[in-house]
Each structure stands twice: as structure tokens, then as C-alpha cells.
C-alpha positions in Angstrom: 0.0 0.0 0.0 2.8 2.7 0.8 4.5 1.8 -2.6 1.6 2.5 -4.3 1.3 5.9 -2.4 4.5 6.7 -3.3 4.2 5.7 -7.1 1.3 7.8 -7.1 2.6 10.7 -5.7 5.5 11.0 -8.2 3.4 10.5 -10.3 2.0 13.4 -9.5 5.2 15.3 -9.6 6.1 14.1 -12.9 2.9 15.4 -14.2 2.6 18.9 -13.1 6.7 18.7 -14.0 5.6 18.0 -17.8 2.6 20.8 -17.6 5.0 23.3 -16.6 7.5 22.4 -19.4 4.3 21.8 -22.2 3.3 25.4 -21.0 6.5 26.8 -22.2 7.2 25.2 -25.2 5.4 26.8 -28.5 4.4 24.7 -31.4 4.8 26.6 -34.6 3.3 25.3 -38.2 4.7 25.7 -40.9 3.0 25.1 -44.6 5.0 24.3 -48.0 4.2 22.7 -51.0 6.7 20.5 -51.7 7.2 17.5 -54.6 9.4 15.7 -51.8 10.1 16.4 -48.0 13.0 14.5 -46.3 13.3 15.6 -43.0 16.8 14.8 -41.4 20.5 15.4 -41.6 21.9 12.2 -41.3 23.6 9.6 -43.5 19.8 8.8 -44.6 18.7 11.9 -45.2 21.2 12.5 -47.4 21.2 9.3 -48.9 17.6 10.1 -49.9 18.0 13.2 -50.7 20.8 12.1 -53.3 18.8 9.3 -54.5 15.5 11.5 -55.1 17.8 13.6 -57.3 19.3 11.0 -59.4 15.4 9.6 -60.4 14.3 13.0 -61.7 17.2 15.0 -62.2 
């Protein structure tokens, strides 16, 4: 029973932790038309990227 009182209350904590960070942080949207979006930096984004390219150059 007290480990379930205790879960509960950080749960608690955790949760009111997560509203006050959620009220902080702003969503913005962007729109664009776009043939092809690759989001991502990495090996694969440029990978697909570069392959995109050579299909319709």
C-alpha cells in the first residue's frame, strides 16, 4: 500500500513537471508545397535526398 502511495505521488510530480515544461514550449506550423520532404540530416537523409535527385534529375 505505501508503494503505491509513493508511485502515485511521483506520479503526481512528474505530471505537473511535464505541464509546466508543455506550458512553455510553443508549437509553430509551418505550410510548404513540396514534390518531396526528407526531413533529417543524417547519413539517410542525405542518402535520400541524393537518391530523389538522381530519379528526376
Amino acid at each position: 500500500m505505501e508503494n503505491e502511495i509513493k508511485k502515485q505521488q511521483t506520479n503526481d510530480k512528474n505530471n505537473q513537471s511535464n505541464r509546466k515544461y508543455s506550458e512553455k514550449l510553443k508549437i509553430s506550423e509551418i505550410k510548404k508545397e513540396t514534390d518531396i520532404l526528407i526531413i533529417g540530416g543524417g547519413n539517410a537523409g542525405i542518402f535520400a535526398a541524393y537518391a530523389a535527385k538522381m530519379k528526376d534529375p
